[in-house]
C-alpha positions as CSV (number, residue, x, y, z in Angstrom):
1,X,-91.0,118.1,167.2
2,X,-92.5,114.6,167.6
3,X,-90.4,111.0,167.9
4,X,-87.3,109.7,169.2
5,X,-85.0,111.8,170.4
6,X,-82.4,112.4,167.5
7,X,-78.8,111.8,167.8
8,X,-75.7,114.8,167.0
9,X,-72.4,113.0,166.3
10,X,-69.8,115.0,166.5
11,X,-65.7,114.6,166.2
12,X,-62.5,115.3,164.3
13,X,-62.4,113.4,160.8
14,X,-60.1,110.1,161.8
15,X,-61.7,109.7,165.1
16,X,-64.1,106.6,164.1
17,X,-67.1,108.3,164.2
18,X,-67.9,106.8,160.6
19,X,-66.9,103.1,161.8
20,X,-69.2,103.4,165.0
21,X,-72.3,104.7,163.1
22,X,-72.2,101.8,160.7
23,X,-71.9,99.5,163.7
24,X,-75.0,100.9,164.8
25,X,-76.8,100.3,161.8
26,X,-75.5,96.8,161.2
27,X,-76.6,95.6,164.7
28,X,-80.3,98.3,164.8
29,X,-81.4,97.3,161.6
30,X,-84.9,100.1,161.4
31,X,-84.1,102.1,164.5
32,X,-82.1,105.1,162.7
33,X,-82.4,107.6,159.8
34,X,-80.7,110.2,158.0
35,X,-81.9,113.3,157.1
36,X,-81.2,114.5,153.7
37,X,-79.4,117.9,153.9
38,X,-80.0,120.7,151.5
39,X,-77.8,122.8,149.7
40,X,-77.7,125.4,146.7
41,X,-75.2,123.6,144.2
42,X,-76.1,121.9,141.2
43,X,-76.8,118.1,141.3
44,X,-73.9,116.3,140.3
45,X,-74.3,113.4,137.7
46,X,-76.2,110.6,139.5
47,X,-77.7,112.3,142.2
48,X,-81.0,112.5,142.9
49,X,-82.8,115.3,144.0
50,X,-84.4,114.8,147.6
51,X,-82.3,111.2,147.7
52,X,-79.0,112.7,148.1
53,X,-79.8,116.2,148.6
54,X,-82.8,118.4,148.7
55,X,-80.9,121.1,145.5
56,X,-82.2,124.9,145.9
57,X,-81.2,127.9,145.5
58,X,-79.4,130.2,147.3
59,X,-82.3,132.9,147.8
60,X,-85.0,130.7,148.6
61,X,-82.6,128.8,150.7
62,X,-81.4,131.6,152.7
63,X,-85.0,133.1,152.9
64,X,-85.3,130.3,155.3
65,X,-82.5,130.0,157.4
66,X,-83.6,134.0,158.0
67,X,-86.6,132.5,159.0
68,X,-85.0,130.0,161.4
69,X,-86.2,126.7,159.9
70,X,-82.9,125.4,159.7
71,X,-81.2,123.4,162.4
72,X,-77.9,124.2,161.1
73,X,-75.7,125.5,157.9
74,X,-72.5,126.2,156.9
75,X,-71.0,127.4,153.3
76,X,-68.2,125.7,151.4
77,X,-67.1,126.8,147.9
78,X,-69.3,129.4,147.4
79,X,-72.3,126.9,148.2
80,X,-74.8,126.8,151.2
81,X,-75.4,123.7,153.0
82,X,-77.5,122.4,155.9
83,X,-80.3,120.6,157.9
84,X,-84.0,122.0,157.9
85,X,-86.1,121.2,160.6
86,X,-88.5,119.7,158.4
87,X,-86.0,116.6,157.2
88,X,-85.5,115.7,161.1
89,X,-89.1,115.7,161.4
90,X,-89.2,113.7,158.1
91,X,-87.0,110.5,159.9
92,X,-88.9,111.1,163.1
93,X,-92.3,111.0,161.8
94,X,-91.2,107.6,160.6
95,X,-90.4,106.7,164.2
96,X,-86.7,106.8,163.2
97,X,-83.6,107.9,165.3
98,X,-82.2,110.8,163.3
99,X,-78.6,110.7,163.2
100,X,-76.8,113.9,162.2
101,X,-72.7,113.8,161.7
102,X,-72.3,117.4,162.1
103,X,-68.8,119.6,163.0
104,X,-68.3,121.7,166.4
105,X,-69.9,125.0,164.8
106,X,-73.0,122.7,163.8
107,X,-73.4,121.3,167.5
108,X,-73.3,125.0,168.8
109,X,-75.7,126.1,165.8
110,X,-78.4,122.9,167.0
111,X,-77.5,123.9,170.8
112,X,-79.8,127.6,169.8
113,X,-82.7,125.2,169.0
114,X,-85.3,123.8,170.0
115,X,-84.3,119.8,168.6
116,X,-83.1,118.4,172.1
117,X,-80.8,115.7,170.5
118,X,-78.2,113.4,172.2
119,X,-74.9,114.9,172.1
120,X,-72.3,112.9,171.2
121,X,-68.2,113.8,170.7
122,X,-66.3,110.8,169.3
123,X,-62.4,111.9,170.2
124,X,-59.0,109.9,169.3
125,X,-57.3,109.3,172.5
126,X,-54.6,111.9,171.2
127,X,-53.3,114.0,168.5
128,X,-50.6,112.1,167.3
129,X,-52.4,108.6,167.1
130,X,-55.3,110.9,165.1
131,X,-52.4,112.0,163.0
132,X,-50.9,108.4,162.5
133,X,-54.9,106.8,161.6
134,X,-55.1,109.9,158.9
135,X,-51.5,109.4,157.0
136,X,-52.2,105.4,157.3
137,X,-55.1,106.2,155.0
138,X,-52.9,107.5,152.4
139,X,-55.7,109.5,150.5
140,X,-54.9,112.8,151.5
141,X,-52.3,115.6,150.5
142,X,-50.2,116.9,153.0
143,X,-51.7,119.9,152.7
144,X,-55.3,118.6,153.6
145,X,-53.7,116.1,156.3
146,X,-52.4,119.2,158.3
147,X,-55.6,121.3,158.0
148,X,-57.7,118.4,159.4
149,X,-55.5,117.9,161.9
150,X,-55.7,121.8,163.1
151,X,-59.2,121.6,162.9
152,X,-58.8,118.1,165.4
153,X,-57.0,120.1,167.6
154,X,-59.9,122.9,167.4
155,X,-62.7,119.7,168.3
156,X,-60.5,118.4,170.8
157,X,-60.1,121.3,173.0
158,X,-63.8,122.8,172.2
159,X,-65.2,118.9,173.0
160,X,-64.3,119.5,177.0
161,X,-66.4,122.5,177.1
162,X,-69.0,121.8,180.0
163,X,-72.3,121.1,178.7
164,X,-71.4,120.7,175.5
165,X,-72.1,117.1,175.0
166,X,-74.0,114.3,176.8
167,X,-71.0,111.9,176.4
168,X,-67.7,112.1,175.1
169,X,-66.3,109.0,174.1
170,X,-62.2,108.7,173.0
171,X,-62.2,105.7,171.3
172,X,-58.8,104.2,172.3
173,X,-60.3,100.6,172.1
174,X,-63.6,100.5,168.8
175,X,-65.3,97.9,171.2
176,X,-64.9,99.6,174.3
177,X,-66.1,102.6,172.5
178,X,-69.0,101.1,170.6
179,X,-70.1,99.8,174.1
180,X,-69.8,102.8,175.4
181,X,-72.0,104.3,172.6
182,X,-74.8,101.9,172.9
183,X,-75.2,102.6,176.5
184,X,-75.9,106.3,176.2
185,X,-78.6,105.7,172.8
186,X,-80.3,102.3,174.5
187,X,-82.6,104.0,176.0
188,X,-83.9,105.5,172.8
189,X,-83.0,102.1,170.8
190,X,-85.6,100.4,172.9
191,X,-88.2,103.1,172.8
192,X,-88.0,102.6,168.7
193,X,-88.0,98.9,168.6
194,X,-90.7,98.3,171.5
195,X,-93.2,100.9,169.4
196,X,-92.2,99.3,165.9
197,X,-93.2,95.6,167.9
198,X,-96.0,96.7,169.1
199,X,-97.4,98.6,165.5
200,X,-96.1,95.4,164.0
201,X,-97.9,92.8,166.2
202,X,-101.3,95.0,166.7
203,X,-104.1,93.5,164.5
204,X,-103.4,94.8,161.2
205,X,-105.5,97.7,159.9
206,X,-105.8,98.9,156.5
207,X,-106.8,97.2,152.7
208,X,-106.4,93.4,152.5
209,X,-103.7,92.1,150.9
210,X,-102.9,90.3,147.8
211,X,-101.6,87.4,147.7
212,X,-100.0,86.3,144.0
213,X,-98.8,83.1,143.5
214,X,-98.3,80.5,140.5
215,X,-95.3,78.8,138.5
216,X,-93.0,81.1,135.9
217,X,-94.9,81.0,133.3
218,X,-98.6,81.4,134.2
219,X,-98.6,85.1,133.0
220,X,-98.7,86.3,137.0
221,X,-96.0,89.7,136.1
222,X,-98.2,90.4,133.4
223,X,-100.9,90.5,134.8
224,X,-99.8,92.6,137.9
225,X,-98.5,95.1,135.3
226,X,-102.1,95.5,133.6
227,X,-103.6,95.7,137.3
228,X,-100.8,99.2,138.3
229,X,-101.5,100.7,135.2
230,X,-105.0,100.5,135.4
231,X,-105.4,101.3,138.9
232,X,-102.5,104.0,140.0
233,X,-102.2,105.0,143.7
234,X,-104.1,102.0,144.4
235,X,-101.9,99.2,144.8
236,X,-97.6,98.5,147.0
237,X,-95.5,96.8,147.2
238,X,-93.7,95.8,150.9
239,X,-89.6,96.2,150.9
240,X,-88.1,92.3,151.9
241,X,-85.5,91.8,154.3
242,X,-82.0,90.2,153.1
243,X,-78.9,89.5,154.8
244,X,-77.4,89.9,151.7
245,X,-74.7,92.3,151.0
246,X,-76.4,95.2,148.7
247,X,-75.5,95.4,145.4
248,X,-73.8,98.7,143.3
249,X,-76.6,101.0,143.3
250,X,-79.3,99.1,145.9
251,X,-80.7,101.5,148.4
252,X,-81.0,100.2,151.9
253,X,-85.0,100.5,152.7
254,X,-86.1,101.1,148.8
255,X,-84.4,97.7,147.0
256,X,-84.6,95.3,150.0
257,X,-83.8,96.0,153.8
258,X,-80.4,95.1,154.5
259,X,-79.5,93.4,157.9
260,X,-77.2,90.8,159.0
261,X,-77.9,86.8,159.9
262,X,-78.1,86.8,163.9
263,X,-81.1,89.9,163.6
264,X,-83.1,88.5,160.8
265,X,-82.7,85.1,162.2
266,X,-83.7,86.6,165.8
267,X,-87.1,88.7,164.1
268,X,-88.2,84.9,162.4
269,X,-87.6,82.8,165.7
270,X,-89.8,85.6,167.6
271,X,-92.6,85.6,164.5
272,X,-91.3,88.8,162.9
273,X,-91.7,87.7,159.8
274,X,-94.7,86.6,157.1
275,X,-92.6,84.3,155.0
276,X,-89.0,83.8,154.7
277,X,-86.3,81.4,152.2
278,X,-82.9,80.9,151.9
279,X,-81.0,81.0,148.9
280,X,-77.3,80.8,148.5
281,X,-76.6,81.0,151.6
282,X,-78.7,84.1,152.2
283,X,-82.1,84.6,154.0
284,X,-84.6,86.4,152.4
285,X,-88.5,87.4,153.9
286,X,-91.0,89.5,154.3
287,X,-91.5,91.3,157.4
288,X,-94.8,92.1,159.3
289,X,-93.5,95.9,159.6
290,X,-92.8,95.9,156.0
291,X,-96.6,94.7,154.9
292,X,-97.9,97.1,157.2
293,X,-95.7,100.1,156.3
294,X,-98.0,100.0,152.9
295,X,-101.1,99.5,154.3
296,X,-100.6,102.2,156.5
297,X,-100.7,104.4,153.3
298,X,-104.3,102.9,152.5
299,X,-102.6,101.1,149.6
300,X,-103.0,97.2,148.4
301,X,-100.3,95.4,149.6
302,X,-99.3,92.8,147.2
303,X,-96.7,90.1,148.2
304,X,-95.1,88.0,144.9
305,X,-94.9,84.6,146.8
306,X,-94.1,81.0,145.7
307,X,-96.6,78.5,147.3
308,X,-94.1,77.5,150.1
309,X,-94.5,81.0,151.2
310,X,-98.6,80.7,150.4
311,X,-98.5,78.2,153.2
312,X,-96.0,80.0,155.8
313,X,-98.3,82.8,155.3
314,X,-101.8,80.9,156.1
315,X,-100.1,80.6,159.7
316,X,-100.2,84.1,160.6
317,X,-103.2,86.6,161.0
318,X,-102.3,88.3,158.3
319,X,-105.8,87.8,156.5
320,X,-104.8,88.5,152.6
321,X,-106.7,87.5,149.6
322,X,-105.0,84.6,148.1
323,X,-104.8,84.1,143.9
324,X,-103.1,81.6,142.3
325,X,-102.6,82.0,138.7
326,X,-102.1,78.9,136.5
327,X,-101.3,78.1,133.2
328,X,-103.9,75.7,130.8
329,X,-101.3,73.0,131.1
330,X,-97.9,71.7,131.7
331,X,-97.4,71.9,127.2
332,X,-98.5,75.1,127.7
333,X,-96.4,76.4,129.9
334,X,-93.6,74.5,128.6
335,X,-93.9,76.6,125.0
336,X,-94.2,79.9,126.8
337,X,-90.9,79.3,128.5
338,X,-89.4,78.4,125.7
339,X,-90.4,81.0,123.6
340,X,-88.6,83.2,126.0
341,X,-85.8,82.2,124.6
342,X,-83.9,83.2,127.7
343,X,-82.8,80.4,129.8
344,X,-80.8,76.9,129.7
345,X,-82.9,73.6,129.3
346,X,-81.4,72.8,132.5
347,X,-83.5,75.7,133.9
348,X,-86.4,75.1,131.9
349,X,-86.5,71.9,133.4
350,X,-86.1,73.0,137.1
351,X,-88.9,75.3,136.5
352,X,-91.1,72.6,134.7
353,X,-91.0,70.3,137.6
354,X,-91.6,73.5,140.6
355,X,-94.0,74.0,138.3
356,X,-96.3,70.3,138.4
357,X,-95.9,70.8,141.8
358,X,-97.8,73.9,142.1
359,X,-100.5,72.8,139.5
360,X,-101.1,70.0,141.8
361,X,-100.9,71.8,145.2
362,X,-103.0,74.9,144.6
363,X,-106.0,72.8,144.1
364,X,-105.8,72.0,147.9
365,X,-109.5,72.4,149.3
366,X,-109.3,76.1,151.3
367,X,-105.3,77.4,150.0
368,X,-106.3,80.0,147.9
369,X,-109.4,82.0,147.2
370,X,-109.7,81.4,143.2
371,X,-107.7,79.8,141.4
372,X,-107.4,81.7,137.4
373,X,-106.7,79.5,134.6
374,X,-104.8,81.9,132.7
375,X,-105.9,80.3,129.1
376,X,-107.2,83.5,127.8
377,X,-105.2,87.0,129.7
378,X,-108.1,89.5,128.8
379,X,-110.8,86.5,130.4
380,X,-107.8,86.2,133.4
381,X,-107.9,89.9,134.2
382,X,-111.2,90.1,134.7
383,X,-111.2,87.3,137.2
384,X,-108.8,89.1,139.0
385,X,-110.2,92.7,139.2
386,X,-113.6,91.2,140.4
387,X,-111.7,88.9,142.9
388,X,-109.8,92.3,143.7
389,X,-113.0,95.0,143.2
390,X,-114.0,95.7,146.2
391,X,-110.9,96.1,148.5
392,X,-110.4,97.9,145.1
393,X,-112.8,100.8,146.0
394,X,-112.2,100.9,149.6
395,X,-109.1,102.2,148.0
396,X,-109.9,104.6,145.9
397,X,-113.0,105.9,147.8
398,X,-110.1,106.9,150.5
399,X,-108.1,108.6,148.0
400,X,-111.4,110.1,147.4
401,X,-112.2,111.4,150.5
């Protein structure tokens, strides 16, 4: 197997374990992965077949734990769960840190294979401060309280084994502990963030990218929607960074990347980023790891940008195409936001006057490479798929090939 070296976190349920791994995310924003675990019972309602578990069935499932491609596995209820091989490779073929939260039987199964991870036991100082942290929850039974806490005592004792674990951290004190934690992974940590700098900063390689900009209005969504149903497999779209808290249902690394201020804000002073804004109080941007992520897959990157980020992104070496589509004129555009129908006059307004602004502005000498009057949208398209035509078939002549 190929990558970082993943990490096994281990310990009795109360110990912190959960707490310290979101730390680690929080502060190594792109540094660490999951692997999605499989199992043979049915998906339940919202669940999403290779998101929250790769669903099989118990034959073919077992066929190939015979076979040893699974790490490890375990049954509950009648059901068979576990980690393949293949969805560690999966995170570390993305140059990720896989993390897998596994029991004591799990960390002996992985100890029979060839993985090679970390080996980390989170412990509670004692058993009756565990005991105390579980019934301060107040979301258990009494009867599920005592058979986690006989299971801690199981962890506990199995924990001190020699050569069972790499470190074996009792986390009296979260800091001390998280410290403690980020000492034994830095070494890894830094492997994954030096190789993601240097893929990031490299000359960029792949298609050129696309540039859209123009005032609400000007037709610019619709005709991005004619160009991905035309050309499929052709064209992507890079994930933005927010330090924004996710909203019910966002995915971290599908709807934006999560991350907090101090990071972000780090990543822009060092030139990290393309383009970035604030609003409410929030940053938002687009990272040079995230444009290059798509044009890794030989696909169009296309970056939705307003023409303060147009400018922000003439400083870099990023090298796009840059379109700007416009609307005939300011009446023009005036009746097509009103026959929306779907905002205040107060907004209409706002967007009016953003709007004169970037009529006036993209007719700078050398800001974008066409301008499209957007008067007619058949005529418009066609300005834009021969503006676009020949990164176009570099494209598809890959796909091709």
């Amino acid at each position: 197997m190929e990558g970082p070296r993943p990490v096994v976190l281990s310990g009795p349920s109360g110990a912190g374990k959960s707490t310290l791994m979101k730390m680690l995310l929080r502060d190594y924003v792109g540094v660490f992965g999951f692997s999605v675990s499989h199992t043979t019972r049915g998906p339940r309602p919202g669940e999403v077949d290779g998101k929250d578990y790769h669903f099989s069935n118990r034959e073919a499932m077992q066929e190939d734990i015979d076979d040893g491609k699974y790490i490890e596995n375990a049954e509950f209820s009648g059901n068979l769960y576990g980690t393949s091989k293949s969805s560690v490779d999966d995170v570390r073929a993305k140059g990720l840190i896989c993390i897998l939260d596994v029991e004591i039987q799990g960390v002996k199964n992985i100890k029979e294979t060839d993985l090679d991870p970390i080996y980390v036991s989170i412990q509670p100082p004692s058993i009756e401060i565990l005991e105390k942290r579980l019934r301060d929850r107040n979301t258990e039974t009494e009867e599920s309280l005592q058979k986690r806490l006989e299971a801690a005592r199981v962890d506990m004792e199995l924990s001190n084994e020699p050569g069972m674990f790499d470190a074996l951290i009792v986390n009296e004190d979260l800091e001390e502990a998280y410290e403690k934690l980020q000492s034994v992974l830095i070494e890894e940590i830094t492997k994954v963030q030096s190789t993601k700098k240097e893929r990031c900063n490299s000359v960029m390689s792949g298609p050129r990218p696309v540039v859209l900009s123009g005032p609400s209005g000007a037709g610019k969504s619709t005709l991005l929607k004619k160009l991905l149903k035309d050309y499929k497999g052709v064209f992507g779209f890079s994930v933005s960074h927010t330090t924004r808290d996710p909203r019910p249902g966002e995915v971290d690394g599908k709807d934006y990347h999560f991350t907090n201020r101090e990071a972000m804000q780090e990543d822009i002073d060092t030139g990290e980023f393309i383009e970035t804004n604030e609003f409410s109080g929030n940053l938002y941007g687009t990272s040079k790891c995230a444009v290059q992520d798509v044009r890794a897959k030989g696909l169009i990157c296309i970056l939705d940008v307003d023409i303060a980020g147009v400018r922000h992104i003439k400083e870099t070496d990023l090298d796009p195409i840059y379109v700007s589509i416009q609307p005939p004129s300011i009446e023009v555009l005036e009746e097509r936001l009103r026959g929306r129908a779907t905002e205040t006059e107060e907004k209409i307004q706002s967007r009016l006057e953003a709007a004169r602004i970037d009529m006036e502005e993209c007719n700078e000498p050398g800001l974008f490479d066409i301008v499209i009057v957007n008067d007619d949208l058949d005529e418009s398209y066609e300005k834009l798929q021969s503006v676009l035509k020949e990164e176009i078939m570099r494209v598809q002549e890959g796909i091709k090939s």
